[in-house]
PDB file of N, CA, C, O and CB in Angstrom:
ATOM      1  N   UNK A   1       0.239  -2.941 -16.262  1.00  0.00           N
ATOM      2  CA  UNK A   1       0.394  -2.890 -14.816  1.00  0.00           C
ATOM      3  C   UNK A   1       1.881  -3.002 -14.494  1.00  0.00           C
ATOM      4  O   UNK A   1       2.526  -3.992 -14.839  1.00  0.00           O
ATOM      5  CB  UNK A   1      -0.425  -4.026 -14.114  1.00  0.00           C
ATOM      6  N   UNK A   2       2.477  -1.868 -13.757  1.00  0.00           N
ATOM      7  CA  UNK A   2       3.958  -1.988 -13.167  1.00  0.00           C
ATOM      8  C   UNK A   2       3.779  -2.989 -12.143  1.00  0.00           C
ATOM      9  O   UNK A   2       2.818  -3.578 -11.648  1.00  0.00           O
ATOM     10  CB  UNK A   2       4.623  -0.570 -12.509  1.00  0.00           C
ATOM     11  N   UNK A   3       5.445  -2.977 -11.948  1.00  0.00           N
ATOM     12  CA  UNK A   3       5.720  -3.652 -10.729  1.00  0.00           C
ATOM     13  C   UNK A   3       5.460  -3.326  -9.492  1.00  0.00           C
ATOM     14  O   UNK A   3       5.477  -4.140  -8.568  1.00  0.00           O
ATOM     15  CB  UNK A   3       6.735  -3.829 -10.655  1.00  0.00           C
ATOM     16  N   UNK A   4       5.152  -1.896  -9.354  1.00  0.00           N
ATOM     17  CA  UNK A   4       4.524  -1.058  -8.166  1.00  0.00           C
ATOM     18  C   UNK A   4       3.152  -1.830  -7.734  1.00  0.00           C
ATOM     19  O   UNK A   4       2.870  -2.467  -6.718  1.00  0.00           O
ATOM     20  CB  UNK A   4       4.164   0.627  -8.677  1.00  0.00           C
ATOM     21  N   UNK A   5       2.255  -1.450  -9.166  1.00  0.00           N
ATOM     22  CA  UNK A   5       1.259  -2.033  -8.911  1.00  0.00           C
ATOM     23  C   UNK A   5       0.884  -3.444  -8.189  1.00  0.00           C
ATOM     24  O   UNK A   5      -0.003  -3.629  -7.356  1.00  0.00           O
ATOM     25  CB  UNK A   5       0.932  -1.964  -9.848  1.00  0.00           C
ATOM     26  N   UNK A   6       1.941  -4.534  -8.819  1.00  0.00           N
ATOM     27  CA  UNK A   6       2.220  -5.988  -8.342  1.00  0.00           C
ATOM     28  C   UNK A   6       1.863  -5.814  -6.974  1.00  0.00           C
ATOM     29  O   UNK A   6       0.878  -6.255  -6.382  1.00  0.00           O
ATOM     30  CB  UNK A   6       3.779  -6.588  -8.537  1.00  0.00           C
ATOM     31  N   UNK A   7       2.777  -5.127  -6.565  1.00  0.00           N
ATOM     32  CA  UNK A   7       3.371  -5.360  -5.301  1.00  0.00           C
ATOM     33  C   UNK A   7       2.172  -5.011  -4.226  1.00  0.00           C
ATOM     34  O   UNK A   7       1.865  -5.570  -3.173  1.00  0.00           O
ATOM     35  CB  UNK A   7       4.760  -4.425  -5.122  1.00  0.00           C
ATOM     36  N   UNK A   8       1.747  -4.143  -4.740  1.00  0.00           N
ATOM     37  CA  UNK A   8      -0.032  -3.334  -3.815  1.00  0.00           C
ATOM     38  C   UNK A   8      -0.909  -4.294  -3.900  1.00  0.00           C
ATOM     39  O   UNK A   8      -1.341  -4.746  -2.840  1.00  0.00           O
ATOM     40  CB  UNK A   8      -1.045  -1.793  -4.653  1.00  0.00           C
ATOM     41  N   UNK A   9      -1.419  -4.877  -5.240  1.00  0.00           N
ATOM     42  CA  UNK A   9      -2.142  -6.316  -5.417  1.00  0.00           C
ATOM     43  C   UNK A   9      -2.112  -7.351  -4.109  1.00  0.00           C
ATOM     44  O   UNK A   9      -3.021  -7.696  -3.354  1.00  0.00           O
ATOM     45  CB  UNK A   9      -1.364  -7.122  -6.687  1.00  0.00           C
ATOM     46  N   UNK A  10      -0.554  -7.742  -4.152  1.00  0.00           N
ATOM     47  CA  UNK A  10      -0.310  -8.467  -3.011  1.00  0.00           C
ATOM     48  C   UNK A  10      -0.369  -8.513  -1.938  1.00  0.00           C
ATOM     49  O   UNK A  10      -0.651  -9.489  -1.243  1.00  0.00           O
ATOM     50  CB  UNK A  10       0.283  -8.663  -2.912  1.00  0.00           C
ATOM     51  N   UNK A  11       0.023  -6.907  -1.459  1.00  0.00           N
ATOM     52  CA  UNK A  11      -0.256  -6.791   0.092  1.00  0.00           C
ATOM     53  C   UNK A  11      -1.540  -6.293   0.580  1.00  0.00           C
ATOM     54  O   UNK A  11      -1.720  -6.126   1.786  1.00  0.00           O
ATOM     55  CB  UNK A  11       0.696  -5.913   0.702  1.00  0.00           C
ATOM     56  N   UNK A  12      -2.587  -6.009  -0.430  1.00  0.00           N
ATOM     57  CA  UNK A  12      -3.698  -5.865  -0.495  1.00  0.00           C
ATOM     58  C   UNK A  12      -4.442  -7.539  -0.073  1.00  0.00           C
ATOM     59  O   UNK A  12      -5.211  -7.685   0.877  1.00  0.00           O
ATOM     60  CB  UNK A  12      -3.900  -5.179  -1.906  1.00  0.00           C
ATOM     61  N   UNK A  13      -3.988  -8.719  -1.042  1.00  0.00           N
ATOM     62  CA  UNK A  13      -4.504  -9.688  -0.817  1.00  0.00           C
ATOM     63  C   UNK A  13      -3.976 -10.589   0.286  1.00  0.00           C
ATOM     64  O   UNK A  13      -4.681 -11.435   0.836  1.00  0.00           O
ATOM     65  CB  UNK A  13      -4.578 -10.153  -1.853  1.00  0.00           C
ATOM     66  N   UNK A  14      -3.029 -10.424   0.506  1.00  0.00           N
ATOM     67  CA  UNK A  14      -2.324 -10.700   1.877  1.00  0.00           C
ATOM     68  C   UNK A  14      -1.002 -11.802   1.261  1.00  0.00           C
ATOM     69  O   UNK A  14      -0.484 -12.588   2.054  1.00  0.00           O
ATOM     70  CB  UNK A  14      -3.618 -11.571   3.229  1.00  0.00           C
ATOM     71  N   UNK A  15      -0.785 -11.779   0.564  1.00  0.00           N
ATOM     72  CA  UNK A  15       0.044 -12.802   0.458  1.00  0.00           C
ATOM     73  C   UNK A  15       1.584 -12.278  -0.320  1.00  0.00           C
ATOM     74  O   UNK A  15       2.232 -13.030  -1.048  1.00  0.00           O
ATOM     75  CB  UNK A  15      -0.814 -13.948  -0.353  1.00  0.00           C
ATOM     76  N   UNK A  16       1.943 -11.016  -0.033  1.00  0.00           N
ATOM     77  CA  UNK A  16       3.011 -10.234   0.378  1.00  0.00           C
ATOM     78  C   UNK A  16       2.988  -9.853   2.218  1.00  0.00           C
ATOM     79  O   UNK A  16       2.054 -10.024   3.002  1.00  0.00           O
ATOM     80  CB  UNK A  16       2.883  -8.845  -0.631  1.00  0.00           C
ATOM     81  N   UNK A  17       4.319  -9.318   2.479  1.00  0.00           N
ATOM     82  CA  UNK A  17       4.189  -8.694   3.387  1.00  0.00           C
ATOM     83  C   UNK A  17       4.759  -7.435   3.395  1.00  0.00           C
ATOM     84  O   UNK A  17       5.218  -7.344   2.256  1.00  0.00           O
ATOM     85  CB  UNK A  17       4.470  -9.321   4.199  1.00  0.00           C
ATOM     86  N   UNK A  18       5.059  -6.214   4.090  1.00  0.00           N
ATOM     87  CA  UNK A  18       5.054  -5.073   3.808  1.00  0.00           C
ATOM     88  C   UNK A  18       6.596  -4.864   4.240  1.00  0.00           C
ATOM     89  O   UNK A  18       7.228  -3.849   3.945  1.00  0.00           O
ATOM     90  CB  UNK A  18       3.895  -4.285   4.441  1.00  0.00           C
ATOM     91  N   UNK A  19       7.196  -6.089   5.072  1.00  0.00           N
ATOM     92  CA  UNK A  19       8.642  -5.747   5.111  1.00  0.00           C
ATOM     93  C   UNK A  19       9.675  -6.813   3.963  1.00  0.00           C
ATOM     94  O   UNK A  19      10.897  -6.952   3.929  1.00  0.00           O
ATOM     95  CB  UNK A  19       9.109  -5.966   6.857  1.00  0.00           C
ATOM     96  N   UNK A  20       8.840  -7.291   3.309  1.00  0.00           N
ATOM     97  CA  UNK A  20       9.539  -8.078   2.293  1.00  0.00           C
ATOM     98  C   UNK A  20       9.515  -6.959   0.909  1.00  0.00           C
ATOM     99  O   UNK A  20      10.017  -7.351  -0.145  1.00  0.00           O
ATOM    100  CB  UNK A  20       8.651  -9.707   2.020  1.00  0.00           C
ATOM    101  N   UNK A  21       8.901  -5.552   0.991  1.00  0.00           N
ATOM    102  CA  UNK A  21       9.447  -4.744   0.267  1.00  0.00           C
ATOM    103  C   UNK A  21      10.531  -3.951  -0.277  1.00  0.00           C
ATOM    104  O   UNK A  21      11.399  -3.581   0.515  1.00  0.00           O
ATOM    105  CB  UNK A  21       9.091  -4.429   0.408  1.00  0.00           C
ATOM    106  N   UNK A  22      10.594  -3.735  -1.097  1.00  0.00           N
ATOM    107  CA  UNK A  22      12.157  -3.209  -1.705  1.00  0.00           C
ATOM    108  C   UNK A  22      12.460  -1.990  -1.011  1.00  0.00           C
ATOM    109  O   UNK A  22      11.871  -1.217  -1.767  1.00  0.00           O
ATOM    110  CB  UNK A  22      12.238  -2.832  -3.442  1.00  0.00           C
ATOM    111  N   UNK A  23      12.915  -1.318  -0.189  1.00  0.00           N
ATOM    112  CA  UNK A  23      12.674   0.402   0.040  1.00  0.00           C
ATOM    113  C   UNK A  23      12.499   0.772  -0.602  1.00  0.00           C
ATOM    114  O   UNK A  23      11.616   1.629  -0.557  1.00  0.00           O
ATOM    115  CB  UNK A  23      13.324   1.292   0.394  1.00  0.00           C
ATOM    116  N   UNK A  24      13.333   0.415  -2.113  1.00  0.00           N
ATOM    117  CA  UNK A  24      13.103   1.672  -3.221  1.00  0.00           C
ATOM    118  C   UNK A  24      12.001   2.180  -3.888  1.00  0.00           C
ATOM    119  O   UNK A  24      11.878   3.153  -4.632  1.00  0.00           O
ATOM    120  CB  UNK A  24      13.729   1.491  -4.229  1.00  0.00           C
ATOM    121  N   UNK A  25      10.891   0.989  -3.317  1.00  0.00           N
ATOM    122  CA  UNK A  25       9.588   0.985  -3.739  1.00  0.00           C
ATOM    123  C   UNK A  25       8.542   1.361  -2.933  1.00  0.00           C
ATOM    124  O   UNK A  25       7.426   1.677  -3.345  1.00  0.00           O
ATOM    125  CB  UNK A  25       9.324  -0.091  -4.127  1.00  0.00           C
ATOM    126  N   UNK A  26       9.026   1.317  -1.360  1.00  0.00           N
ATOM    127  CA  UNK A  26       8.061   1.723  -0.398  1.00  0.00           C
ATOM    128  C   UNK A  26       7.053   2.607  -0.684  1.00  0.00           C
ATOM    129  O   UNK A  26       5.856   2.406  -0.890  1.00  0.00           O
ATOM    130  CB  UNK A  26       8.621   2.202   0.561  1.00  0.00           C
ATOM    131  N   UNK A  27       8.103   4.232  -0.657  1.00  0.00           N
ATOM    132  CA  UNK A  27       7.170   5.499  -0.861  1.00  0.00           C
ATOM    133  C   UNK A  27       5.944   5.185  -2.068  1.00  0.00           C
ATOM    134  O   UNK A  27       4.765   5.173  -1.714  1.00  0.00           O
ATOM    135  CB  UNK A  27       8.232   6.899  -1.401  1.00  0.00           C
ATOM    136  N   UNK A  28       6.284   4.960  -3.360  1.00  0.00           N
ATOM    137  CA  UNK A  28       5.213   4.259  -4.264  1.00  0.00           C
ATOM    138  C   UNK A  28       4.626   3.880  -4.210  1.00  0.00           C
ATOM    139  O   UNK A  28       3.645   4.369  -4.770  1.00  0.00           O
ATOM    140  CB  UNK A  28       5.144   3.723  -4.804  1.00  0.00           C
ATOM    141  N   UNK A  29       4.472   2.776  -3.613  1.00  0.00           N
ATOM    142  CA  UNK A  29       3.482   1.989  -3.049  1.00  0.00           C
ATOM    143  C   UNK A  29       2.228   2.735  -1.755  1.00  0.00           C
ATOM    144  O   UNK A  29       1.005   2.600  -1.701  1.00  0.00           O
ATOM    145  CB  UNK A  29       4.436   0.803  -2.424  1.00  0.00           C
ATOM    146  N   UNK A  30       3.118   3.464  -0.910  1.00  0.00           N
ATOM    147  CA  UNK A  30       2.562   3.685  -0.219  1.00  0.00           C
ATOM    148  C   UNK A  30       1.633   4.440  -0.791  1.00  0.00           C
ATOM    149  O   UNK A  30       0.440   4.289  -0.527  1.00  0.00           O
ATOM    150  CB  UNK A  30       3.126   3.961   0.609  1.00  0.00           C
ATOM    151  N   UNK A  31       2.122   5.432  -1.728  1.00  0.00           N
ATOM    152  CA  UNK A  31       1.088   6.691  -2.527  1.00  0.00           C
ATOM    153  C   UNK A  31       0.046   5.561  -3.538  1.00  0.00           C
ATOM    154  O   UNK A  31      -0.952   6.138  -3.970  1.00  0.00           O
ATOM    155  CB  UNK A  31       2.333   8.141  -3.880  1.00  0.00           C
ATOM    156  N   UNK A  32       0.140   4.359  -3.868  1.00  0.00           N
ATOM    157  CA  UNK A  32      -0.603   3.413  -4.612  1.00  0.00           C
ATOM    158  C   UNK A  32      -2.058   3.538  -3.646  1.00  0.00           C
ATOM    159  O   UNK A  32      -3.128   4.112  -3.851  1.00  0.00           O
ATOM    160  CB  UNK A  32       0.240   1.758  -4.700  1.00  0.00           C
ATOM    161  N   UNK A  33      -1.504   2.658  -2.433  1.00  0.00           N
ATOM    162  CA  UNK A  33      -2.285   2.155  -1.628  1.00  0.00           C
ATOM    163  C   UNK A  33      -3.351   3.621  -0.937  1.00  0.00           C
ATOM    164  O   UNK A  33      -4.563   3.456  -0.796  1.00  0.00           O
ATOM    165  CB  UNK A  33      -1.263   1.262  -0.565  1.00  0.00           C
ATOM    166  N   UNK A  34      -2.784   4.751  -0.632  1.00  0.00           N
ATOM    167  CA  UNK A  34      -3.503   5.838   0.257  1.00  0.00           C
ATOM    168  C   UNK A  34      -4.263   6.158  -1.290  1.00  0.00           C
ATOM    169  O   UNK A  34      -5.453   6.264  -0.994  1.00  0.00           O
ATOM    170  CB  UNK A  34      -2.354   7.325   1.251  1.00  0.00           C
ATOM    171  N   UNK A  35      -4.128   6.367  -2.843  1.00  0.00           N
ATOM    172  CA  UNK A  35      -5.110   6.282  -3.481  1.00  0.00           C
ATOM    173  C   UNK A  35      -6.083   5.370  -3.768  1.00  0.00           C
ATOM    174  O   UNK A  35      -7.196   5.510  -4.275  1.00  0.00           O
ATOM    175  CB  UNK A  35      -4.818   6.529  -4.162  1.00  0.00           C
ATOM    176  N   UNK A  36      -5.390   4.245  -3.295  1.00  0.00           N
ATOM    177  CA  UNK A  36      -7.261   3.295  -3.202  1.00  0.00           C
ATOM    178  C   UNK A  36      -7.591   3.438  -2.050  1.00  0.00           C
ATOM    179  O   UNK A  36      -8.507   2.660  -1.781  1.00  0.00           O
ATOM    180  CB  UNK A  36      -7.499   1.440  -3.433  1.00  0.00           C
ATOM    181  N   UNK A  37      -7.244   4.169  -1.068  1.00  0.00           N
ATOM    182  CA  UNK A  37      -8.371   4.319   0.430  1.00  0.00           C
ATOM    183  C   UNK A  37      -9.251   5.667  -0.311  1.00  0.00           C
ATOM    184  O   UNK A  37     -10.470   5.791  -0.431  1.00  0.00           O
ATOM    185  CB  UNK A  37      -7.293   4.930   2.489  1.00  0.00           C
ATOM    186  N   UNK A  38      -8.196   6.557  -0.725  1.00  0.00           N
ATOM    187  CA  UNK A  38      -8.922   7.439  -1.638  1.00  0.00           C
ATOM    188  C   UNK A  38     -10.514   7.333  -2.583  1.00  0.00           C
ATOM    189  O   UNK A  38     -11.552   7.988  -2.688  1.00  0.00           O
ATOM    190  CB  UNK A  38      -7.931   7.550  -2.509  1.00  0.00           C
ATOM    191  N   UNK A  39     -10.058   6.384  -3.005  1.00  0.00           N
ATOM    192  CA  UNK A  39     -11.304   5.670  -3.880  1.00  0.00           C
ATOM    193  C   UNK A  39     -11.981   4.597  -3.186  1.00  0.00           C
ATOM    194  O   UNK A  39     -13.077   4.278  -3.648  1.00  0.00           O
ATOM    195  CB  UNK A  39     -10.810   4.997  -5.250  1.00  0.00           C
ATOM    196  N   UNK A  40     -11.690   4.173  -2.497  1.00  0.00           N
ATOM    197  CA  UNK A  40     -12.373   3.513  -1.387  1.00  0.00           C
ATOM    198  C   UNK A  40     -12.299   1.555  -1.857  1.00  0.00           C
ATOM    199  O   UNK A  40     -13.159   0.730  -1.547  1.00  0.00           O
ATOM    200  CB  UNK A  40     -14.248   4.336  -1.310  1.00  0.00           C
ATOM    201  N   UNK A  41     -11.225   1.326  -2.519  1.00  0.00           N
ATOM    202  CA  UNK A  41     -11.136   0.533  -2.681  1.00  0.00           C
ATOM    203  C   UNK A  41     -10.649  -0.741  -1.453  1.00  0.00           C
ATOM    204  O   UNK A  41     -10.884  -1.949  -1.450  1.00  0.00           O
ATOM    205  CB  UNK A  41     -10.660   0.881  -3.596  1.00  0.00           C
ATOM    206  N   UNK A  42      -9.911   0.100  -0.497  1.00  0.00           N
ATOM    207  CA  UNK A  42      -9.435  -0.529   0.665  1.00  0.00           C
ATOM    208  C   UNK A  42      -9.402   0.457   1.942  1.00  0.00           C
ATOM    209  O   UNK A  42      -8.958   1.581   1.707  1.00  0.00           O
ATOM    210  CB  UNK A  42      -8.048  -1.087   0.350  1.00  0.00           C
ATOM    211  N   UNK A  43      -9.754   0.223   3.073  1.00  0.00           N
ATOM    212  CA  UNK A  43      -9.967   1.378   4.338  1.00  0.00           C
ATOM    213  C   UNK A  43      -8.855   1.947   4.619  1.00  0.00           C
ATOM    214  O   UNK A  43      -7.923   1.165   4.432  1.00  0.00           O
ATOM    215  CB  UNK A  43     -10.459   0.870   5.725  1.00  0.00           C
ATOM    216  N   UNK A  44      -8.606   2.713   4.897  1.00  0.00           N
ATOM    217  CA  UNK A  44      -7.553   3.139   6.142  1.00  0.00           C
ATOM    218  C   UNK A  44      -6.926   2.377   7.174  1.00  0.00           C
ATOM    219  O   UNK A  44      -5.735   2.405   7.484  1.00  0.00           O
ATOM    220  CB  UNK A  44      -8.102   3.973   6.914  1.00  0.00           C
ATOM    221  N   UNK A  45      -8.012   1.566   7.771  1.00  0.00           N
ATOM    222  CA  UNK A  45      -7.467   0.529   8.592  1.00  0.00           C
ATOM    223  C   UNK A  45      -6.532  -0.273   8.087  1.00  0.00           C
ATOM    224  O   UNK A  45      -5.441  -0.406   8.642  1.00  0.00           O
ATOM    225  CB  UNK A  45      -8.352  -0.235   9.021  1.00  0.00           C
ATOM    226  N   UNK A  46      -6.922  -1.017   6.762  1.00  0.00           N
ATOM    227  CA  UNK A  46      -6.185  -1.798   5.872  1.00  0.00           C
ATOM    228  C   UNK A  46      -5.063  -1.407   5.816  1.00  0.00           C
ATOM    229  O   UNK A  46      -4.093  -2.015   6.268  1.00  0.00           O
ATOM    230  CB  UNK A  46      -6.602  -1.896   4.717  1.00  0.00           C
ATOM    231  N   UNK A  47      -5.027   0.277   4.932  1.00  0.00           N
ATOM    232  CA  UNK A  47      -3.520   0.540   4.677  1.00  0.00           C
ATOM    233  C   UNK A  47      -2.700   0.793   6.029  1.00  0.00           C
ATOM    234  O   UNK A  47      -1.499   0.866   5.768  1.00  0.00           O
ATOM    235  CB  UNK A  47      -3.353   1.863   3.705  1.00  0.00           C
ATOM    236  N   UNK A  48      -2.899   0.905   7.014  1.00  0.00           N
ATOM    237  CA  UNK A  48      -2.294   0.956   8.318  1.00  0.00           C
ATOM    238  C   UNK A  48      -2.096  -0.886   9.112  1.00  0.00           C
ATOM    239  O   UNK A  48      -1.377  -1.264  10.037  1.00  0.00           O
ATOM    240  CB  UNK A  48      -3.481   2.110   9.284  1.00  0.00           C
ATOM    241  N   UNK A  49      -2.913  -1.513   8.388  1.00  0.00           N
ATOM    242  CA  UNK A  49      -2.582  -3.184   8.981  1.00  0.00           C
ATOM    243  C   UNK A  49      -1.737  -3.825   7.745  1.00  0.00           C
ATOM    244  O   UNK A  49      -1.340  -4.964   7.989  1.00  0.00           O
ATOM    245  CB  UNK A  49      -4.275  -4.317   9.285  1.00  0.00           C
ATOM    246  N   UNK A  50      -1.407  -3.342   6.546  1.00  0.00           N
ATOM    247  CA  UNK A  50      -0.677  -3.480   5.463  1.00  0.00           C
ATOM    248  C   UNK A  50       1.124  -2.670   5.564  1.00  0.00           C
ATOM    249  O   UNK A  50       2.166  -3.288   5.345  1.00  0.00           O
ATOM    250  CB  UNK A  50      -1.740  -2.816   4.305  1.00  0.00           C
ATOM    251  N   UNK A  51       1.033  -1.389   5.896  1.00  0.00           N
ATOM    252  CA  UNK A  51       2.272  -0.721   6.213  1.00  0.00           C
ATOM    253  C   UNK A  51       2.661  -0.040   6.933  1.00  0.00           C
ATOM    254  O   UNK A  51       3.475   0.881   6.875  1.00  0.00           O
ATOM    255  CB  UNK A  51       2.611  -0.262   5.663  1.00  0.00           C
ATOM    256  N   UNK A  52       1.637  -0.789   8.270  1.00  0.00           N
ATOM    257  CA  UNK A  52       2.353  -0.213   9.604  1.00  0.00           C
ATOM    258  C   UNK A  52       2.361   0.920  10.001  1.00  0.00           C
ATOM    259  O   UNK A  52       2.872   1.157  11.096  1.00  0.00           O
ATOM    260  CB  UNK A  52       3.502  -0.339   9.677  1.00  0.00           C
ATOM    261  N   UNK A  53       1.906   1.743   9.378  1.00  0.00           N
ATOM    262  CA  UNK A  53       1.675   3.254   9.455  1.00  0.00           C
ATOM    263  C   UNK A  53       0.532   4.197   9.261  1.00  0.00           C
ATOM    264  O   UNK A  53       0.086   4.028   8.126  1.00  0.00           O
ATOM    265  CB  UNK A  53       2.377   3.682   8.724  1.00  0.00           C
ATOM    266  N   UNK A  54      -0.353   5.449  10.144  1.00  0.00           N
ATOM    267  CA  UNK A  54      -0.994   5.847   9.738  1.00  0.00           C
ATOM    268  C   UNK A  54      -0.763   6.711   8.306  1.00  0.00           C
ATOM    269  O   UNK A  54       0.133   7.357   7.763  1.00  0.00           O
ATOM    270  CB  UNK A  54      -1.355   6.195  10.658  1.00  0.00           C
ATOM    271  N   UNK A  55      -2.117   6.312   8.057  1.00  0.00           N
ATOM    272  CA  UNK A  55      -2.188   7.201   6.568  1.00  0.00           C
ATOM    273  C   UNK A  55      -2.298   8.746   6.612  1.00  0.00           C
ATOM    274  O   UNK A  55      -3.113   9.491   7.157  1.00  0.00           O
ATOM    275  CB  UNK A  55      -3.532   6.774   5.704  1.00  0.00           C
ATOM    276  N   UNK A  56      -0.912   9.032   5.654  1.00  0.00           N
ATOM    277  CA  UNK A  56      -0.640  10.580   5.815  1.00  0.00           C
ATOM    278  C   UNK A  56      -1.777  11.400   4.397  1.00  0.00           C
ATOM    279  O   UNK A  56      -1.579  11.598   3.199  1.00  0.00           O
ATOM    280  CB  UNK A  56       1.486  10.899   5.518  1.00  0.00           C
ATOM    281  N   UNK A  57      -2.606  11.600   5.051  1.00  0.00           N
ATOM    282  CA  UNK A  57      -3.986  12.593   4.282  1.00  0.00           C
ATOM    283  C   UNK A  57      -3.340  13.088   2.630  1.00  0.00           C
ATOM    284  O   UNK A  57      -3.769  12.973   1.482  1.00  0.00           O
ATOM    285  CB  UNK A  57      -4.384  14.507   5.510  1.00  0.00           C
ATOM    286  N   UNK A  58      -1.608  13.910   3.495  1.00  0.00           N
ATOM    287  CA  UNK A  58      -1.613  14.874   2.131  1.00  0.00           C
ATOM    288  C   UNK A  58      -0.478  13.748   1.421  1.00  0.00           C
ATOM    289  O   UNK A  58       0.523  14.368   1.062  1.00  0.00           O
ATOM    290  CB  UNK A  58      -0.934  16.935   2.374  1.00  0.00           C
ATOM    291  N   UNK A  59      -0.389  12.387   1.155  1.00  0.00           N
ATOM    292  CA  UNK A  59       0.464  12.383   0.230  1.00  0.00           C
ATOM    293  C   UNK A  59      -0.264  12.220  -1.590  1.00  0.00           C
ATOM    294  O   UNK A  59       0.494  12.207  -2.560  1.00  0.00           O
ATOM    295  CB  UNK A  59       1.426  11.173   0.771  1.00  0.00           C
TER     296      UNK A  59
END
């Protein structure tokens, strides 16, 4: 498991927050997280109450 991964773990479980992220890691993460809405591991809602942003379909 990368450090990418870490970091999704956390803001998944709540105990990151999504502006205590690195930028350099944002985009990554973000493509982490829209593949577990993908798989349905976490909603849409989630990844939008996690990084503030709607989820872009095509990344």
């Amino acid at each position: 498991m990368g450090v990418n991964e870490i970091w999704a773990n956390r803001l998944v479980a709540g105990t990151q927050m999504w502006n205590k992220v690195p930028a350099s890691r944002k985009e990554t993460i973000k493509e982490i997280l829209a593949q577990r809405v993908a798989d349905g591991k976490i909603s849409a809602e989630r990844f939008v109450e996690i990084t503030g942003e709607p989820l872009d379909i095509n990344m």
